[in-house]
N, C-alpha and C positions, 0 to 999 in steps of 0.2 A: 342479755339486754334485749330488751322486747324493740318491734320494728318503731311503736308510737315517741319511747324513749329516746331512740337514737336518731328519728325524726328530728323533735323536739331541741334537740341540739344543732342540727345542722342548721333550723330555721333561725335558729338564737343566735350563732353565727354569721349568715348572712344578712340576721338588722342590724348586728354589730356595724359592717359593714356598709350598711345601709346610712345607720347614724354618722358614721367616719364622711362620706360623701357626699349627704348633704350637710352637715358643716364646712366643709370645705368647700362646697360650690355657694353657701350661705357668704363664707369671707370673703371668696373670688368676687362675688355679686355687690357686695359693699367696698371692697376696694375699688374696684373697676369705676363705680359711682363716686370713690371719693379721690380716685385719680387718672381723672379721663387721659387720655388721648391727646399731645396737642393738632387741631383744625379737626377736630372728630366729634362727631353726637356723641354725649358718656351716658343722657340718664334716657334709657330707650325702654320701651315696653316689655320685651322679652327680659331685660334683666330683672326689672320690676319683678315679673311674675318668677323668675329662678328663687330670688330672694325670699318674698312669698311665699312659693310653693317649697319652699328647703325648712324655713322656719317652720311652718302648718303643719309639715308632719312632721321635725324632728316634736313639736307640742302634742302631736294626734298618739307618736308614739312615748310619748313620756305619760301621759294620761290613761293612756289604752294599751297596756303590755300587751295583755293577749290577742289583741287584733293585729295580725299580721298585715304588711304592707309588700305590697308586688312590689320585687325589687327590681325586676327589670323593665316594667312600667314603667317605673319612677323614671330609671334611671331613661330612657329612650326618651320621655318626656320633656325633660331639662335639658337630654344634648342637643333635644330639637330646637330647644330656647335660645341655648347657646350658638348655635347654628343660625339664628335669626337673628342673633344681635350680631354677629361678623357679618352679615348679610347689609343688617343697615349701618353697621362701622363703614364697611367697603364701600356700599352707596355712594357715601359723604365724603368720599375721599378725593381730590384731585389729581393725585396720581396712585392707582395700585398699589401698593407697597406690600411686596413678598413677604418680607420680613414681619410685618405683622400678622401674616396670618401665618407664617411658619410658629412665629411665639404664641398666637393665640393656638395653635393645635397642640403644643408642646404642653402646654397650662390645660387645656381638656385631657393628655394624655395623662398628666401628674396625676392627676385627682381621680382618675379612671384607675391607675395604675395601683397606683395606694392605698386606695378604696377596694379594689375587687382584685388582689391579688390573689383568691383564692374562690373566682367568680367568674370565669371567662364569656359567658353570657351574656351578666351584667355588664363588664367591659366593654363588649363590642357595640352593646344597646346605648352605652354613653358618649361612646367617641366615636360612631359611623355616623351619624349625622353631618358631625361637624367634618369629617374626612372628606365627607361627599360634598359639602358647601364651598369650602376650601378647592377641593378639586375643579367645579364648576366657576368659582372665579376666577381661578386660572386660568382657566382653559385646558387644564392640563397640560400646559409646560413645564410642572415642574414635578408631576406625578414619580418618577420616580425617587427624588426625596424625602415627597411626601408620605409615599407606601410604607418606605423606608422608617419614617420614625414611629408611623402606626406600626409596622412587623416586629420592630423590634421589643418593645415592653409589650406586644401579642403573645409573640413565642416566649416571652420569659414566664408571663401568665400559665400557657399550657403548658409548661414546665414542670412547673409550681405546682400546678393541677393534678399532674399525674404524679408528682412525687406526693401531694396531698392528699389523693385516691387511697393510694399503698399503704399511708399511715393511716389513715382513715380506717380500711380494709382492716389492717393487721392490730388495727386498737380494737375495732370492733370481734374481731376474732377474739381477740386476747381477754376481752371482756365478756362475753359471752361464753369461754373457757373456765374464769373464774366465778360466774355467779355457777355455773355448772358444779366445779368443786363446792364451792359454800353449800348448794342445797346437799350434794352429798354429804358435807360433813354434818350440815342440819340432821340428816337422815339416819346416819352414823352414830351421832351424840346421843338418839332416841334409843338408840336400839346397846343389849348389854353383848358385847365384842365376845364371851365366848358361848354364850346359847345362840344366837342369833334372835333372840324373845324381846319385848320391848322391857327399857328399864325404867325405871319412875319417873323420869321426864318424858317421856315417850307415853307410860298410859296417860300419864296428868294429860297430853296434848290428846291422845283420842279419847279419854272420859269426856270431855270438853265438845267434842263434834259429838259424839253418842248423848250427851246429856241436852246438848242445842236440839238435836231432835223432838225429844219429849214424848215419845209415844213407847207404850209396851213398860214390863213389868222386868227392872233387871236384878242380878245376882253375884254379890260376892262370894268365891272361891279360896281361900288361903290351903294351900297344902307343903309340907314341911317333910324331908325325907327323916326315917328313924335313924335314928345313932349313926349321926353322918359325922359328927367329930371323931366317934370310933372309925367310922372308915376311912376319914381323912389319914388318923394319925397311925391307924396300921397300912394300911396300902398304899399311901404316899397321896401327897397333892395330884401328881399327875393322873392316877387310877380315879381320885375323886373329880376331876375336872371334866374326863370323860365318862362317868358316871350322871353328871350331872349333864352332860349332852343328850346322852342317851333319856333320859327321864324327861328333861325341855321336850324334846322329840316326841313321846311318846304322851304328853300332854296338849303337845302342838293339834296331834292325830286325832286324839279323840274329843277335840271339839270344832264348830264350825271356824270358816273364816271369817264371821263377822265376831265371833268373841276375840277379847282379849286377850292373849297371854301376855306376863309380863314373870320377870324374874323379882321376887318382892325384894329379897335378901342373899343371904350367903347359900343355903340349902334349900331357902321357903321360896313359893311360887304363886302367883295371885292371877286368878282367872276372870275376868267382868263376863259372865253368862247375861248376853243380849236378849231382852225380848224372849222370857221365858217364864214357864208358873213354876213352883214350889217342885212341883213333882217333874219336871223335865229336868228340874237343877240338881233335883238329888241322882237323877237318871245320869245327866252325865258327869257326876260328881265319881258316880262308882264306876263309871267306865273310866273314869281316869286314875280311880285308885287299880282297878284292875289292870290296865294297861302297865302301870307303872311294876305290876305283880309279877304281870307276867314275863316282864324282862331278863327277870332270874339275873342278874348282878350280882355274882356270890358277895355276898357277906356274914361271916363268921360271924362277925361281934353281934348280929342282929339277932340270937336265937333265941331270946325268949318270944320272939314275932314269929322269924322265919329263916333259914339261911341264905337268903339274901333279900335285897334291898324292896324296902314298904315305901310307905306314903301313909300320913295321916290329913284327914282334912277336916275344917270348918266351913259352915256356909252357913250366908246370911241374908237375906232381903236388901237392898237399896233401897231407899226410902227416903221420899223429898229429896232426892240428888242431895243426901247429904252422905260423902263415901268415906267421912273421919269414923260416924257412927257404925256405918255397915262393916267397917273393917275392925271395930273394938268389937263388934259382936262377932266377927269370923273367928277375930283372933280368940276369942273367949271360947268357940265352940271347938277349935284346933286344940287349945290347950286339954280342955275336956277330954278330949280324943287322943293327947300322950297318955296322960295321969291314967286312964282307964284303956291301955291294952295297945292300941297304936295300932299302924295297916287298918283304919276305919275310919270310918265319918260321922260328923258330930253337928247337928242342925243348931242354930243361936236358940233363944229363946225364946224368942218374939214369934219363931216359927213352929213350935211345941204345939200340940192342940191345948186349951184351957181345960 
């Protein structure tokens, strides 16, 4: 999981939480107006603007996903608001009353609490306002209850926080573990499990980047081991399976790393010669039939060729990136190349002089 990805999430998380509290400070703000206080000022300025300002941008963020909103701005904002309407609740009061402002801090804590439980920032930016207003209308005679009901749903917060870190931590492990498998098996699936050579999904994928390029002159390769069902069926699958390692290998070697190798078939092997002319293709066409010669793989059943293991090949031009054509003509010039003798190479047509 890339950094921008898991970004992305965290941010989408905290407007969640964003949206959760100013709804609820949006309700606080209309309740509080539609049931004041009795001998109390209800409809005061600072609530106005909580109201306000909770609607504005729960609308700014329903219009405008992608524009993120400071959440801790926001939220420092509104407790300041809040803070100023207990300031002018208290004003207007004729005697103090603890208890209101113990419930009023307890209704800042809620909404702080429930809103940013997994925001301790945002938290503290919501309800320290109002902590500190509260504190100063007391006088601080009652600070230690007061501290009290802030510490408590604080620490349950960083709790939360650190057991959210570890999940967090160990999702993001866990996920970044598995896209890692997936491109391996992406990489796995391209490739043929006992040559280690690409299989046809795999060139399909790099014909595809080599042909998005567009420059340079390239080459189909088809090559086909001789009387490999005879070797199969006398020497056993397993001698042929290592036989056909050995021959991948020995095809791998005699061309560059930007060609292709790919295993076409059961015994046949298809090569894309990148950015090359006529006469460089048939150059390493024969290094790879000779490689393949000089392995010396006994095999008996081959001896009208050799007593052991040949290679026949066809090759052909690519042309107009179209690779259905180039490979009916490989395969036309391979077949050419049984029928008449085998361990040789067989040019298409197209590539004959007129």
């Amino acid at each position: 999981m890339t950094a921008t990805t898991w970004r992305a999430l965290l941010n989408g998380k905290h407007q969640l939480s964003l949206r959760l509290f100013l709804l609820l400070n949006a309700f606080s703000a209309g309740f509080s107006m539609a049931s004041p206080s009795a001998h109390t000022q209800h409809l005061t300025l600072p609530i106005i603007m909580v109201l306000v300002i909770s609607l504005c941008c729960l609308l700014w963020q329903f219009f405008n996903k992608k524009t993120l909103i400071n959440i801790n701005a926001v939220s420092l904002i509104i407790g300041s608001l809040w803070a100023w309407h207990i300031y002018i609740k208290v004003s207007v009061m004729p005697i103090k009353d603890l208890n209101f402002l113990i419930i009023a801090l307890l209704a800042i804590l809620f909404i702080g609490s429930i809103s940013f439980i997994n925001n301790i920032q945002a938290f503290i930016a919501s309800c320290l306002p109002v902590t500190l207003m509260i504190l100063w209308l007391d006088h601080g005679n009652n600070w230690p209850r007061v501290l009290y009901s802030v510490a408590l749903p604080g620490i349950g917060i960083i709790i939360q926080n650190i057991i959210q870190q570890r999940n967090d931590n160990f999702t993001r492990r866990l996920m970044d573990k598995l896209l890692e498998e997936k491109e391996t098996l992406n990489d796995l699936s391209m490739l043929d499990p006992l040559t280690g050579l690409y299989n046809r999904r795999g060139f399909q994928n790099r014909l595809e980047t080599v042909l998005a390029v567009g420059s340079g002159t390239h080459f189909v390769l088809l090559l086909d081991i001789d009387h490999f069902k005879a070797y199969n069926d006398n020497y056993g699958h397993s001698m042929g399976d290592q036989a056909l390692i050995h021959v991948s290998a020995a095809i791998r070697d005699a061309v560059r790393s930007r060609d292709i190798v790919t295993r076409y078939g059961g015994e046949e092997f298809m090569v894309l010669l990148t950015d090359v002319d006529a006469e460089q293709a048939l150059q390493t066409a024969e290094r790879i039939r000779q490689r393949v010669y000089d392995l010396k793989i006994p095999h008996l059943f081959n001896d009208d060729v050799a007593t052991h293991v040949t290679a026949s090949i066809g090759l052909a031009v690519l042309e107009q990136q179209n690779i259905e054509e180039a490979l009916r003509q490989a395969d036309s010039a391979l077949y050419r190349a049984k029928r008449q003798g085998r361990n040789s190479i067989f040019v298409s047509e197209s590539l004959l002089p007129a």
